[in-house]
PDB file of the backbone (N, CA, C, O) and the ligand in Angstrom, with CONECT records:
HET     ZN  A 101       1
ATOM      1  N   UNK A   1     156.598 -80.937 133.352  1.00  0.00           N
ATOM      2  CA  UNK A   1     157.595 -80.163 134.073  1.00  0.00           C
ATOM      3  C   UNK A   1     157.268 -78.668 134.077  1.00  0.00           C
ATOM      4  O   UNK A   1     157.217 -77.941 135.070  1.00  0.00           O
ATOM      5  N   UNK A   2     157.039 -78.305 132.703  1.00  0.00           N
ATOM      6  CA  UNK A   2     156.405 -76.807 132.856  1.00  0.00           C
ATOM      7  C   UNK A   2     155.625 -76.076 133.610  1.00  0.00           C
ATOM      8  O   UNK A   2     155.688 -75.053 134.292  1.00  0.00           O
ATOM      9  N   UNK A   3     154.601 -77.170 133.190  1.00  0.00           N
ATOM     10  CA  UNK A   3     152.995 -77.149 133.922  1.00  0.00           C
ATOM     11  C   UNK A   3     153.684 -77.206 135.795  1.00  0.00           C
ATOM     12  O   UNK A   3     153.292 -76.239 136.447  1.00  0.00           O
ATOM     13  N   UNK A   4     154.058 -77.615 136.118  1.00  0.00           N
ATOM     14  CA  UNK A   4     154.826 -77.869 137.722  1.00  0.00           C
ATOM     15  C   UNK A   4     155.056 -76.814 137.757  1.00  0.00           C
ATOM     16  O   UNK A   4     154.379 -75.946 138.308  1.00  0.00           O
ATOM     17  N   UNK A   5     156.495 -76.620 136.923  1.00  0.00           N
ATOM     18  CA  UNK A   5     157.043 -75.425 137.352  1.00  0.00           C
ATOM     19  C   UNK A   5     156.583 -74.094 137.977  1.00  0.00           C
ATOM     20  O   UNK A   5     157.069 -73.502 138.941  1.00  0.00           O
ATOM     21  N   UNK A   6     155.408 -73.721 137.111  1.00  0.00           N
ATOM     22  CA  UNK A   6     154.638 -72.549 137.316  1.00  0.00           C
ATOM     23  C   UNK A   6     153.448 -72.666 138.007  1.00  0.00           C
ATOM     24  O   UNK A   6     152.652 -71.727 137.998  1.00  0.00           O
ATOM     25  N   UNK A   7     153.121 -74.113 138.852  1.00  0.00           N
ATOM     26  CA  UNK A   7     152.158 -74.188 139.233  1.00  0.00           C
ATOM     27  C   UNK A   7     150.448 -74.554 138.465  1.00  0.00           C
ATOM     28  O   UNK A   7     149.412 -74.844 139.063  1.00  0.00           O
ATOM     29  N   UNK A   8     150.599 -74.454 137.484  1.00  0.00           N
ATOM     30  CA  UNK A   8     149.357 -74.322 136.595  1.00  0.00           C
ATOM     31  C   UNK A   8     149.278 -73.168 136.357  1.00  0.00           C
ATOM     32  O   UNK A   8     148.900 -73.315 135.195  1.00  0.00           O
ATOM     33  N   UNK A   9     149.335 -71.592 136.542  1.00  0.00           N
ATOM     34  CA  UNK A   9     149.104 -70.781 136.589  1.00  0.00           C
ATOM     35  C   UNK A   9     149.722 -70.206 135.207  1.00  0.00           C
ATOM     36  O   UNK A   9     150.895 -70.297 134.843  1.00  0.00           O
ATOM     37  N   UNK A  10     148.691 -69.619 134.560  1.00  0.00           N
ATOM     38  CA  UNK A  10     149.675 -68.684 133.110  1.00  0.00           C
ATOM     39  C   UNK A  10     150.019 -67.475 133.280  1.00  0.00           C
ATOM     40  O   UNK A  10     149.348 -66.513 133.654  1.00  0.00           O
ATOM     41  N   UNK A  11     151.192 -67.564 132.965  1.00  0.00           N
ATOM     42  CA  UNK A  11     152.001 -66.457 133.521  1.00  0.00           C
ATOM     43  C   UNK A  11     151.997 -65.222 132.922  1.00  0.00           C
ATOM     44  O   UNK A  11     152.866 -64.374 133.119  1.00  0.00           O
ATOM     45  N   UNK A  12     150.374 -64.997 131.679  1.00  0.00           N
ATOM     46  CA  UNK A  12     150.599 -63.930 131.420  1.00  0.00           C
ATOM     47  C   UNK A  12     148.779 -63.151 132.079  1.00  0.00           C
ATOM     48  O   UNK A  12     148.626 -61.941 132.246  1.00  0.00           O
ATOM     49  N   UNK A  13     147.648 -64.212 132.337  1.00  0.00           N
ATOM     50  CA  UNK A  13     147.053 -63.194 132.617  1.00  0.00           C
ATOM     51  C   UNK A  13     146.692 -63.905 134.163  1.00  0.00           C
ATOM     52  O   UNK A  13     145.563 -63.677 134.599  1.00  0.00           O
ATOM     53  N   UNK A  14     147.555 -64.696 134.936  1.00  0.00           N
ATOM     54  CA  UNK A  14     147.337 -65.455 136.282  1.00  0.00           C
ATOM     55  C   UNK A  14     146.366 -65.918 136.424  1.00  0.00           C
ATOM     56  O   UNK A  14     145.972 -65.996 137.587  1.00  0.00           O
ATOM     57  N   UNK A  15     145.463 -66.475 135.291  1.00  0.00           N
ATOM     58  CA  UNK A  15     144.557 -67.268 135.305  1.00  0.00           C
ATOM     59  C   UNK A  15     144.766 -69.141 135.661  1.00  0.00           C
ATOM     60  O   UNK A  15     145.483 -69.761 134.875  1.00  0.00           O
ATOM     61  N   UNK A  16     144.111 -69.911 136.838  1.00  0.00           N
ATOM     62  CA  UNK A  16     144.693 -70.980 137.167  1.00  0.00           C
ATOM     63  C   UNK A  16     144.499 -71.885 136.087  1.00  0.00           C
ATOM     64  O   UNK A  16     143.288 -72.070 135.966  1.00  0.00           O
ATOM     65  N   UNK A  17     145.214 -72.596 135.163  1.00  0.00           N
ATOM     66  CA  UNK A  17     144.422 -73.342 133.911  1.00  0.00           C
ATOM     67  C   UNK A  17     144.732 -75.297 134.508  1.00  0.00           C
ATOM     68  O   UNK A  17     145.503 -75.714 135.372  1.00  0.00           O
ATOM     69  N   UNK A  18     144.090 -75.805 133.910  1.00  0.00           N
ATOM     70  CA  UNK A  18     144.216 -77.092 133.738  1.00  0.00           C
ATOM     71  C   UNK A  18     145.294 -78.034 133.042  1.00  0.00           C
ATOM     72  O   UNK A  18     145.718 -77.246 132.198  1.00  0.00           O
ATOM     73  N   UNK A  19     146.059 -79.288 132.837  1.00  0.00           N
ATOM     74  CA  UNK A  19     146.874 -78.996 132.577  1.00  0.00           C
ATOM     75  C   UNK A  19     146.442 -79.259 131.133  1.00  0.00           C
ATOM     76  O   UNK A  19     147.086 -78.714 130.236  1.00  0.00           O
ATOM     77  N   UNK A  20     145.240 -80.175 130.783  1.00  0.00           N
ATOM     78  CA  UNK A  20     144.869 -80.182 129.672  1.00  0.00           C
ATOM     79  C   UNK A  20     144.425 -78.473 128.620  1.00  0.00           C
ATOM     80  O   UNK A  20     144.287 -78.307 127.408  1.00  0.00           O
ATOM     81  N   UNK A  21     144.349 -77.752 129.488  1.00  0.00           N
ATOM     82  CA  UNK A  21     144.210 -76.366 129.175  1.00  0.00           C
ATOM     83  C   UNK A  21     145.494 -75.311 128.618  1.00  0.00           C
ATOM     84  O   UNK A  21     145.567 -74.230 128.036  1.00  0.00           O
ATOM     85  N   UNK A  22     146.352 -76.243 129.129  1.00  0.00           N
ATOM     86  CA  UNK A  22     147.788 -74.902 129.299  1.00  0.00           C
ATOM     87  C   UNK A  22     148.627 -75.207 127.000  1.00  0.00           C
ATOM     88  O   UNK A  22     148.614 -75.911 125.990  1.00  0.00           O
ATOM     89  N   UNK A  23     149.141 -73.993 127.659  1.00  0.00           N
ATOM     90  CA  UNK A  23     149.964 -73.898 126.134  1.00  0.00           C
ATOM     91  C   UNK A  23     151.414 -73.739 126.496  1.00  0.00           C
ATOM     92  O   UNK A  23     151.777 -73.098 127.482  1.00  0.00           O
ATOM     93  N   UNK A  24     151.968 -74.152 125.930  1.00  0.00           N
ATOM     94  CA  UNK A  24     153.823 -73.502 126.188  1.00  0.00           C
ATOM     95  C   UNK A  24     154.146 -72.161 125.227  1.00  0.00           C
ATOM     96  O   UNK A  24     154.116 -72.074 123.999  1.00  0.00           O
ATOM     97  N   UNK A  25     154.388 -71.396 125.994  1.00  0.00           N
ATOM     98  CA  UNK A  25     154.994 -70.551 124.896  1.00  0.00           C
ATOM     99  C   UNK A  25     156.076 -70.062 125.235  1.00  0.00           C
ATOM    100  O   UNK A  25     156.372 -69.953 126.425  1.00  0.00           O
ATOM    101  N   UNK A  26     156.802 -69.708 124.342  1.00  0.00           N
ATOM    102  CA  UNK A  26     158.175 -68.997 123.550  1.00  0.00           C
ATOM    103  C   UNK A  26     158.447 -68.007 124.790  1.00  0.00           C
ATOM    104  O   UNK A  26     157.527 -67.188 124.769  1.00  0.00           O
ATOM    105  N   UNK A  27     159.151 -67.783 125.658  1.00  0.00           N
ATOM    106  CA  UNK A  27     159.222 -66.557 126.316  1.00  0.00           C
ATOM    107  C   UNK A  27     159.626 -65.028 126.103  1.00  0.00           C
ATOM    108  O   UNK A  27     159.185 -63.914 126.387  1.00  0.00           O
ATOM    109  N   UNK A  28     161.145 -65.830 125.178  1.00  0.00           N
ATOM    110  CA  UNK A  28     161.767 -65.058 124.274  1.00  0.00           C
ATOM    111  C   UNK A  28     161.236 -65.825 123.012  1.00  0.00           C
ATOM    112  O   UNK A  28     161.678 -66.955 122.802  1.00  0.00           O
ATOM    113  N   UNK A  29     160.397 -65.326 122.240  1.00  0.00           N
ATOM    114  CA  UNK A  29     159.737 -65.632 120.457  1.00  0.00           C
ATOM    115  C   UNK A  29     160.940 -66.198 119.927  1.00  0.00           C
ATOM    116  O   UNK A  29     161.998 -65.650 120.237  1.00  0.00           O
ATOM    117  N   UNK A  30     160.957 -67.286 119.118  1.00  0.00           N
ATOM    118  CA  UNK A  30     162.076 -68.092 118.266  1.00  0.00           C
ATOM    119  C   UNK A  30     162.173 -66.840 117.164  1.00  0.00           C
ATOM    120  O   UNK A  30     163.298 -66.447 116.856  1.00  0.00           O
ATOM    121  N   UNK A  31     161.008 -66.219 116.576  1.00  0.00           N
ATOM    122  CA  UNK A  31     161.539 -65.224 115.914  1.00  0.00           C
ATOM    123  C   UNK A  31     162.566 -63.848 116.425  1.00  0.00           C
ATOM    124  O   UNK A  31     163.056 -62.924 115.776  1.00  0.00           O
ATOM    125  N   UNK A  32     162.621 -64.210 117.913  1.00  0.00           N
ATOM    126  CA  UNK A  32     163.295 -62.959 118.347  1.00  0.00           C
ATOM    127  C   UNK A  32     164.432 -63.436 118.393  1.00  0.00           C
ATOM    128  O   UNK A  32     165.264 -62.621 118.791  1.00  0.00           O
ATOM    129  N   UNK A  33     164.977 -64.819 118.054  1.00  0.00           N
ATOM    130  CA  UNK A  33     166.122 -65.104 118.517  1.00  0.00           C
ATOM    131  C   UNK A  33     165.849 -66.257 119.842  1.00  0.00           C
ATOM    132  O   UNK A  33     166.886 -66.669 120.363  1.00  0.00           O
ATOM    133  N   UNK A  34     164.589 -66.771 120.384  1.00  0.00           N
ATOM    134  CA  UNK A  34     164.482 -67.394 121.585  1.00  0.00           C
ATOM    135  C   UNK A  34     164.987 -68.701 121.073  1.00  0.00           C
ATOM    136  O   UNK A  34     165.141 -68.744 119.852  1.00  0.00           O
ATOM    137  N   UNK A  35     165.364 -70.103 121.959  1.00  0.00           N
ATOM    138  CA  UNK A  35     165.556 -71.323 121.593  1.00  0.00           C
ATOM    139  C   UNK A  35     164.613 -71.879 122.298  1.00  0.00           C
ATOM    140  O   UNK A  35     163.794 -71.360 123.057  1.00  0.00           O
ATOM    141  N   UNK A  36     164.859 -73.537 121.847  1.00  0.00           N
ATOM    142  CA  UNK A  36     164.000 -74.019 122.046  1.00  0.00           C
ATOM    143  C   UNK A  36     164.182 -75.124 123.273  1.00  0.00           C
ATOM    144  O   UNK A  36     164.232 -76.351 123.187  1.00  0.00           O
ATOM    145  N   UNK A  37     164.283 -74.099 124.681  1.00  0.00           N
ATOM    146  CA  UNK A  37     164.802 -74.861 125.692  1.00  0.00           C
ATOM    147  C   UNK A  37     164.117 -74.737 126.526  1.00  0.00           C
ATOM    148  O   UNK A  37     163.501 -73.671 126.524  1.00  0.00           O
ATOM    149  N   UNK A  38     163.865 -75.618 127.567  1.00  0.00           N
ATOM    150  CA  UNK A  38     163.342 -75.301 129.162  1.00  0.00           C
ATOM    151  C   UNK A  38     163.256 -74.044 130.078  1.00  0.00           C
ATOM    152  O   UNK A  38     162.413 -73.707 130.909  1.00  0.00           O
ATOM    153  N   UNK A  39     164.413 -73.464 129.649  1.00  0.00           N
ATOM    154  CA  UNK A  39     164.451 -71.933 130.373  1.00  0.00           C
ATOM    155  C   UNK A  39     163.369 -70.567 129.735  1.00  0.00           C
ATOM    156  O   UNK A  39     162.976 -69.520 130.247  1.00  0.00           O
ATOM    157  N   UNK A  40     163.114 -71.352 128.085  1.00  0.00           N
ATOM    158  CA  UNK A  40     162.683 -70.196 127.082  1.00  0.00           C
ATOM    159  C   UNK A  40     160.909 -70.914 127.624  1.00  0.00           C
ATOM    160  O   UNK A  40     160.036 -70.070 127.426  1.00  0.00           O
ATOM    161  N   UNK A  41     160.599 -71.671 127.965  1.00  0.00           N
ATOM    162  CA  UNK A  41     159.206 -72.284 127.703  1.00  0.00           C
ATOM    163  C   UNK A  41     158.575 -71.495 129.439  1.00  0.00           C
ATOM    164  O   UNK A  41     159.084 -71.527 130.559  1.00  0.00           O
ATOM    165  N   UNK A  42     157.503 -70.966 129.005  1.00  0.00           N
ATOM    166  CA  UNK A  42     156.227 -70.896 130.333  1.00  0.00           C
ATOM    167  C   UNK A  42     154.948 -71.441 129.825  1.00  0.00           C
ATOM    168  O   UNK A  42     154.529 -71.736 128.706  1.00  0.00           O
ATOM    169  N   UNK A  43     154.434 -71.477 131.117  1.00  0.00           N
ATOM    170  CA  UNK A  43     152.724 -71.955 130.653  1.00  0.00           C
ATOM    171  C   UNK A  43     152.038 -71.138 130.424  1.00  0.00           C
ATOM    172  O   UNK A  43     152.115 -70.262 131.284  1.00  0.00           O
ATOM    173  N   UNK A  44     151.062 -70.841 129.351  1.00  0.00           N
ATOM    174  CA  UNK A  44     149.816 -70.029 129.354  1.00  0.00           C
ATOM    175  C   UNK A  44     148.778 -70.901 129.147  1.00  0.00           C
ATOM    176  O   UNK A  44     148.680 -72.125 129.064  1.00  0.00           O
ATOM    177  N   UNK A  45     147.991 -69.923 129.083  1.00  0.00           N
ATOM    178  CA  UNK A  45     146.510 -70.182 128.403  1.00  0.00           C
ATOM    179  C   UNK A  45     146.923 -70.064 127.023  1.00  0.00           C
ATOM    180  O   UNK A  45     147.797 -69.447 126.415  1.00  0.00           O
ATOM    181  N   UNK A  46     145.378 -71.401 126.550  1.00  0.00           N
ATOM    182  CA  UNK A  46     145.310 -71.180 125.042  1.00  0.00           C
ATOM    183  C   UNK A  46     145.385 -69.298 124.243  1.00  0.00           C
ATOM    184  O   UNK A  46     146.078 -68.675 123.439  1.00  0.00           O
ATOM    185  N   UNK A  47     144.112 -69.062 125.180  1.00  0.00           N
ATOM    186  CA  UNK A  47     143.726 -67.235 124.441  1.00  0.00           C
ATOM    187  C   UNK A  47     145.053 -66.451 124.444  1.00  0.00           C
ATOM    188  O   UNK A  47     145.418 -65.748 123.501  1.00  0.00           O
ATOM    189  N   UNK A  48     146.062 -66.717 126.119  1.00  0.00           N
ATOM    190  CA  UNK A  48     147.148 -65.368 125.905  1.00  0.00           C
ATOM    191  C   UNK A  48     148.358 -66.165 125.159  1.00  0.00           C
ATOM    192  O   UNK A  48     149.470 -65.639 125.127  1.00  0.00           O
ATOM    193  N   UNK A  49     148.175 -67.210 124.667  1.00  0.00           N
ATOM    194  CA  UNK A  49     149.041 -67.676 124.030  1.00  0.00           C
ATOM    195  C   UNK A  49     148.978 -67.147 122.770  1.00  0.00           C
ATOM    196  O   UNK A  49     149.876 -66.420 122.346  1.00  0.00           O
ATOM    197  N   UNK A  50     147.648 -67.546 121.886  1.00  0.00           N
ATOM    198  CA  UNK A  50     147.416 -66.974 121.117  1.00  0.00           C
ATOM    199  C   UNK A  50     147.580 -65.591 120.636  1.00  0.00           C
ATOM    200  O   UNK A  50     148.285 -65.308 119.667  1.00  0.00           O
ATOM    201  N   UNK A  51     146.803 -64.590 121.452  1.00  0.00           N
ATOM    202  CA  UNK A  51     147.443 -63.467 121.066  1.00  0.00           C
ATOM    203  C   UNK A  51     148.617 -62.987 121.627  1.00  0.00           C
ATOM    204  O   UNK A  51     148.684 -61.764 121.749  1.00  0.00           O
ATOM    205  N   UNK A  52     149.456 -63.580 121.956  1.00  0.00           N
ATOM    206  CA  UNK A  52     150.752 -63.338 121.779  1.00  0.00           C
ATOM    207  C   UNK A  52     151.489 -63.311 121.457  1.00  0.00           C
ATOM    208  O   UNK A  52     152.576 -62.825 121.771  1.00  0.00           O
ATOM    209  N   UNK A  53     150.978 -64.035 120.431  1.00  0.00           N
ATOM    210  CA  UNK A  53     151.685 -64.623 119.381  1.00  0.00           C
ATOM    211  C   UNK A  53     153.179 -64.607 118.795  1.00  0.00           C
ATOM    212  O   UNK A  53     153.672 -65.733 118.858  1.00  0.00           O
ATOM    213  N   UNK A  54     153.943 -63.748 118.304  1.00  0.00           N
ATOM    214  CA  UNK A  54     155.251 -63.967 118.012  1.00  0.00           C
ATOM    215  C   UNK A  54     155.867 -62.656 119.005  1.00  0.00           C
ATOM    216  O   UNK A  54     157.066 -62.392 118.912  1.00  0.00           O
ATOM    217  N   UNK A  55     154.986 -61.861 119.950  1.00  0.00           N
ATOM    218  CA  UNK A  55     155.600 -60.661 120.442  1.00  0.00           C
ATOM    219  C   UNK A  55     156.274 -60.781 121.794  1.00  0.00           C
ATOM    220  O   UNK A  55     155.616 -61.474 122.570  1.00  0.00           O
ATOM    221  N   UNK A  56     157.135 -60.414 122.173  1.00  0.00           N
ATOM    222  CA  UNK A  56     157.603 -60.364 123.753  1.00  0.00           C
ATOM    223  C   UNK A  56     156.438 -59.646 124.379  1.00  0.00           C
ATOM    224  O   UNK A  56     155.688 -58.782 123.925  1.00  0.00           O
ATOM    225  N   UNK A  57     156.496 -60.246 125.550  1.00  0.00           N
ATOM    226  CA  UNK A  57     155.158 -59.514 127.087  1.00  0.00           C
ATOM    227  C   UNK A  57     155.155 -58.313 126.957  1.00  0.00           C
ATOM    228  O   UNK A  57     154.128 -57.639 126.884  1.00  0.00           O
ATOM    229  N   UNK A  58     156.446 -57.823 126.905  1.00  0.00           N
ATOM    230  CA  UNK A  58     156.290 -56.560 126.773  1.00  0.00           C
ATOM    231  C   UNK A  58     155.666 -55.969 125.647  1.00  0.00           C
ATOM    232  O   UNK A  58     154.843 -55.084 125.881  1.00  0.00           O
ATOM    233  N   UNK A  59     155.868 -56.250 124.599  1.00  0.00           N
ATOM    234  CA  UNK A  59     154.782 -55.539 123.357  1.00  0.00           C
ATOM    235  C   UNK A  59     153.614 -55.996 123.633  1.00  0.00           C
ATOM    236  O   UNK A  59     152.657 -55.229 123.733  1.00  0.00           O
ATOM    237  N   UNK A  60     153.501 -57.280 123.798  1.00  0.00           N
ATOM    238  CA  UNK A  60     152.527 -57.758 124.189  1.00  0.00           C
ATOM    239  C   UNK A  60     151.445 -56.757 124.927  1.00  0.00           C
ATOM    240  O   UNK A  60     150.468 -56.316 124.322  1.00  0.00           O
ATOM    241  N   UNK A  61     151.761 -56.417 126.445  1.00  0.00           N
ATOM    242  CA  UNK A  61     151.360 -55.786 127.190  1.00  0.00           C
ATOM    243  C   UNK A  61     150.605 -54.274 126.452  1.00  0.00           C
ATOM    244  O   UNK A  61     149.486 -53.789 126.283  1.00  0.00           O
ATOM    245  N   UNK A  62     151.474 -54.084 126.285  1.00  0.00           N
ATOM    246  CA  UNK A  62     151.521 -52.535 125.672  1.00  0.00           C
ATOM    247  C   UNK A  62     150.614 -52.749 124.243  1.00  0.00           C
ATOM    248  O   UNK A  62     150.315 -51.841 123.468  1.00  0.00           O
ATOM    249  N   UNK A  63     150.245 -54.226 124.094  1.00  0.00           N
ATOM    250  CA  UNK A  63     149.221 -54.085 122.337  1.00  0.00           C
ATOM    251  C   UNK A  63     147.842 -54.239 123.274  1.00  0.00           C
ATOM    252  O   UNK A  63     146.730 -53.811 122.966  1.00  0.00           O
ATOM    253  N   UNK A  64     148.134 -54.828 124.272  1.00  0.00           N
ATOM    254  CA  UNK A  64     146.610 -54.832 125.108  1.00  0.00           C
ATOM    255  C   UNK A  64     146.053 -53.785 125.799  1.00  0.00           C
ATOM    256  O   UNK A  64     144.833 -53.649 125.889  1.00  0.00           O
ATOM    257  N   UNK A  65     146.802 -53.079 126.265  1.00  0.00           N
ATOM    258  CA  UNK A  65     146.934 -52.179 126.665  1.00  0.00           C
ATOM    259  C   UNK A  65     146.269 -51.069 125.698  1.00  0.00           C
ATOM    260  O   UNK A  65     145.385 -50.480 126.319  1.00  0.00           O
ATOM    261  N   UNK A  66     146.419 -50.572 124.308  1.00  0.00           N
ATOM    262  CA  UNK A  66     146.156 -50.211 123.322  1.00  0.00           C
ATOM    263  C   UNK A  66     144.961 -50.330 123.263  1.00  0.00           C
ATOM    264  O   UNK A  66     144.149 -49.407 123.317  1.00  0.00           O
ATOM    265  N   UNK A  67     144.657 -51.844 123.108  1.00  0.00           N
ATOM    266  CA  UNK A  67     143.031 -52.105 122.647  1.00  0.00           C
ATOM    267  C   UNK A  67     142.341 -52.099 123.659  1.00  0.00           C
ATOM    268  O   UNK A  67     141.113 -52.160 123.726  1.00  0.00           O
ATOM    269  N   UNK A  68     143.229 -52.014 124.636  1.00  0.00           N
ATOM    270  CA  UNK A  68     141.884 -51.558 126.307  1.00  0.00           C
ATOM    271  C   UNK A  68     141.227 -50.133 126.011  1.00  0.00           C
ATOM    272  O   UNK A  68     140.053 -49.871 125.749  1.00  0.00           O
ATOM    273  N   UNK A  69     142.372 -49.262 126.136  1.00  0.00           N
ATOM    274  CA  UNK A  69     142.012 -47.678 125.842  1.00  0.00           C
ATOM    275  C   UNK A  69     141.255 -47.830 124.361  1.00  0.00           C
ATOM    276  O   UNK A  69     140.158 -47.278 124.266  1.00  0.00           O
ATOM    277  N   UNK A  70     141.524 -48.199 123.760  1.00  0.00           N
ATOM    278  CA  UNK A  70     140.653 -48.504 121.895  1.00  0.00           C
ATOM    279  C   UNK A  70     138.985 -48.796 122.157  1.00  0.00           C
ATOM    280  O   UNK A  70     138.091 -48.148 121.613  1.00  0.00           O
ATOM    281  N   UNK A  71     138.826 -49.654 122.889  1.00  0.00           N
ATOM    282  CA  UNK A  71     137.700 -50.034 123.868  1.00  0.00           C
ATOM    283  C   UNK A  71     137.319 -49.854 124.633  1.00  0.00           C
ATOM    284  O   UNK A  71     136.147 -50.200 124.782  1.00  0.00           O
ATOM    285  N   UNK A  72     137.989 -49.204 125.657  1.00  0.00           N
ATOM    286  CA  UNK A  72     137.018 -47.852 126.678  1.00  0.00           C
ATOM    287  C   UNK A  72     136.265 -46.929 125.569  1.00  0.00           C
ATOM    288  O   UNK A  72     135.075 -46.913 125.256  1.00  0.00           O
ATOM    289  N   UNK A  73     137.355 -46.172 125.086  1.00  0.00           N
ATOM    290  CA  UNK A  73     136.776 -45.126 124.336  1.00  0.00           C
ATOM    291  C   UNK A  73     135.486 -45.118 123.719  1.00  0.00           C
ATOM    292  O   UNK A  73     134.519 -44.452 124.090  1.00  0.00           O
ATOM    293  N   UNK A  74     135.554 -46.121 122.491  1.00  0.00           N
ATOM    294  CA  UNK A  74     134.480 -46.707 121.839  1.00  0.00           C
ATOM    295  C   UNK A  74     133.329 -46.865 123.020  1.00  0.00           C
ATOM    296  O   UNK A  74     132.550 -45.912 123.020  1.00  0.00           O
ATOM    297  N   UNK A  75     133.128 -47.613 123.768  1.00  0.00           N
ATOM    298  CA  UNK A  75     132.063 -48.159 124.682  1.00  0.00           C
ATOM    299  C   UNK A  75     131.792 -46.693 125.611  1.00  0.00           C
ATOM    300  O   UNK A  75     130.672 -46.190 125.517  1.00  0.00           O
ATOM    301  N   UNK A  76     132.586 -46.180 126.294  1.00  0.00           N
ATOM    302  CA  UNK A  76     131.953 -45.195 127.365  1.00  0.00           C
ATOM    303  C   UNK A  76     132.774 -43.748 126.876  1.00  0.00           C
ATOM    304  O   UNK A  76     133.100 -42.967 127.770  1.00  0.00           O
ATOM    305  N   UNK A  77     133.068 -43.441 125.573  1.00  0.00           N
ATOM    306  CA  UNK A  77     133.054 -41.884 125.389  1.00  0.00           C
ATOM    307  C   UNK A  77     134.661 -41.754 126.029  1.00  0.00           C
ATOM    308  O   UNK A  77     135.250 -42.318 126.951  1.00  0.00           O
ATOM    309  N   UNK A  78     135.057 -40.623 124.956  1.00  0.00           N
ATOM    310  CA  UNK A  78     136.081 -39.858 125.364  1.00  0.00           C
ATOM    311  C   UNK A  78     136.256 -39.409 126.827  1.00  0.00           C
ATOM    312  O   UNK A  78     137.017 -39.932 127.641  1.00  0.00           O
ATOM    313  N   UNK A  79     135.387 -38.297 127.053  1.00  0.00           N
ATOM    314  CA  UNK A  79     135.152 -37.791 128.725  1.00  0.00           C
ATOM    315  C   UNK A  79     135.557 -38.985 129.772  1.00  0.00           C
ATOM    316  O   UNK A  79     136.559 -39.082 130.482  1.00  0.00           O
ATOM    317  N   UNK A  80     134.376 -39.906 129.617  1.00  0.00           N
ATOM    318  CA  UNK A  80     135.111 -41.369 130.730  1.00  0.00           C
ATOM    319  C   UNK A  80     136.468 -41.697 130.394  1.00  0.00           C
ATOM    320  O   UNK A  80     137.298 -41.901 131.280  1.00  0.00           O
ATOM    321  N   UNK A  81     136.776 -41.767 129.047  1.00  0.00           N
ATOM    322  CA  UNK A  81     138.179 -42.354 129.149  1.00  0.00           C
ATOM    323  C   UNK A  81     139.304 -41.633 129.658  1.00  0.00           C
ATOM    324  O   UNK A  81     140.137 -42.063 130.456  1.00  0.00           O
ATOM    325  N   UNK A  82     139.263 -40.563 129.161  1.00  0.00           N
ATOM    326  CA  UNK A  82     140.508 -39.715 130.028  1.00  0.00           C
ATOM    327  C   UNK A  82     140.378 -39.506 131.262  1.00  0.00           C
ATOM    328  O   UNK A  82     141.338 -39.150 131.946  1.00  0.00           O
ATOM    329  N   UNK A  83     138.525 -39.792 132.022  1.00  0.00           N
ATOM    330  CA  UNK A  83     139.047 -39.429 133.603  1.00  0.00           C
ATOM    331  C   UNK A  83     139.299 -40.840 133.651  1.00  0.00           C
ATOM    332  O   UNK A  83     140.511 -40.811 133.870  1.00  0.00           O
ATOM    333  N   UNK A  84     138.995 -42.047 133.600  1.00  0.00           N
ATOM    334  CA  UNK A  84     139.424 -42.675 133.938  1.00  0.00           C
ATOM    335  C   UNK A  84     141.192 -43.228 133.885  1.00  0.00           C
ATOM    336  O   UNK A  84     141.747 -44.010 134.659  1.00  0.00           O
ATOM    337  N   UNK A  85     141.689 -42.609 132.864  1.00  0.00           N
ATOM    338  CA  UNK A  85     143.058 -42.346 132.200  1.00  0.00           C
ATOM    339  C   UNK A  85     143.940 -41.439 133.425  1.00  0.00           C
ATOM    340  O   UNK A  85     145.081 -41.717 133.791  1.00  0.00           O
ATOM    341  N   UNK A  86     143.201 -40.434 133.882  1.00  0.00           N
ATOM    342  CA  UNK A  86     143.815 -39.766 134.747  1.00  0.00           C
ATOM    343  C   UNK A  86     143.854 -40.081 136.197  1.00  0.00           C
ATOM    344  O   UNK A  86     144.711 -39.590 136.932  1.00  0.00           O
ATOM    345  N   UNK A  87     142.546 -41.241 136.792  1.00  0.00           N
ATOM    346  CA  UNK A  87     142.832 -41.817 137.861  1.00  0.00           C
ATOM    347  C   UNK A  87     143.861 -42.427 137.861  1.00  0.00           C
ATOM    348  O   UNK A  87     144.759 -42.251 138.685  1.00  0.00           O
ATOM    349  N   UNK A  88     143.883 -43.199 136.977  1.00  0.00           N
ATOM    350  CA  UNK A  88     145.228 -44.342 137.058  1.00  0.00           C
ATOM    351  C   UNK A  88     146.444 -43.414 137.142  1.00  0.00           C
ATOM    352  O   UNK A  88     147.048 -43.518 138.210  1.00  0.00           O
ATOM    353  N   UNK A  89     146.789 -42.808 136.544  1.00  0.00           N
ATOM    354  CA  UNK A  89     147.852 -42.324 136.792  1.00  0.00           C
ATOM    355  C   UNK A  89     148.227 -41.649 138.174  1.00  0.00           C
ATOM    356  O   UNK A  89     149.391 -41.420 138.505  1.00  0.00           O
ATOM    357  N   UNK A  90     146.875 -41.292 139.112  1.00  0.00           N
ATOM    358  CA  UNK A  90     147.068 -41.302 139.931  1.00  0.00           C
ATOM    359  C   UNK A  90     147.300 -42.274 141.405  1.00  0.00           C
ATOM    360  O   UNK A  90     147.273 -42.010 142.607  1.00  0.00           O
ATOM    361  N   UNK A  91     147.540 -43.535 140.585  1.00  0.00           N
ATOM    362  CA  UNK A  91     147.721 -44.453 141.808  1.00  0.00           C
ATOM    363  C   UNK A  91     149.244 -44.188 142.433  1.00  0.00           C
ATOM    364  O   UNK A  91     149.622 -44.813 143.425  1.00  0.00           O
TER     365      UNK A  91
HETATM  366 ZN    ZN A 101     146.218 -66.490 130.154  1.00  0.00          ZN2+
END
């Protein structure tokens, strides 16, 4: 039913998965208070399941987000990262 619901698609990085591939996860985290119902369940992938582990999308987002800029930096230098930091902000 899940897997239907959403098409196959995981709803956190829109990657199309299989259904032998997909994970259910928590939408609202049982540690946040989520239950354990049909409305609380989406499909992911194994990986964004995983690291998503007990956090809402939104932290979520914002921890990837983190280790993106953590990993620009490292790989292509300060200088690239902030212009590239400052394009975006210009979209
Ligand atoms: Zn995914």
């Amino acid at each position: 039913m899940i897997y239907k619901k959403y098409h196959g698609i995981c709803q956190i990085c829109g990657t199309e998965i299989s259904y032998e591939e997909m994970t259910i996860d928590h939408i609202i985290p049982l540690d946040a208070g989520g239950k354990n119902e049909l409305a609380n369940y989406q499909c992911t992938c194994r990986v964004c399941n995983s690291m998503k582990g007990t956090m809402m999308l939104e932290d979520f987002y914002m921890h990837i987000t983190e280790v993106f800029w953590y990993l620009t930096e490292k790989k292509c230098g300060k200088e690239f990262t902030e212009k590239l930091y400052r394009l975006i902000q210009n979209l």
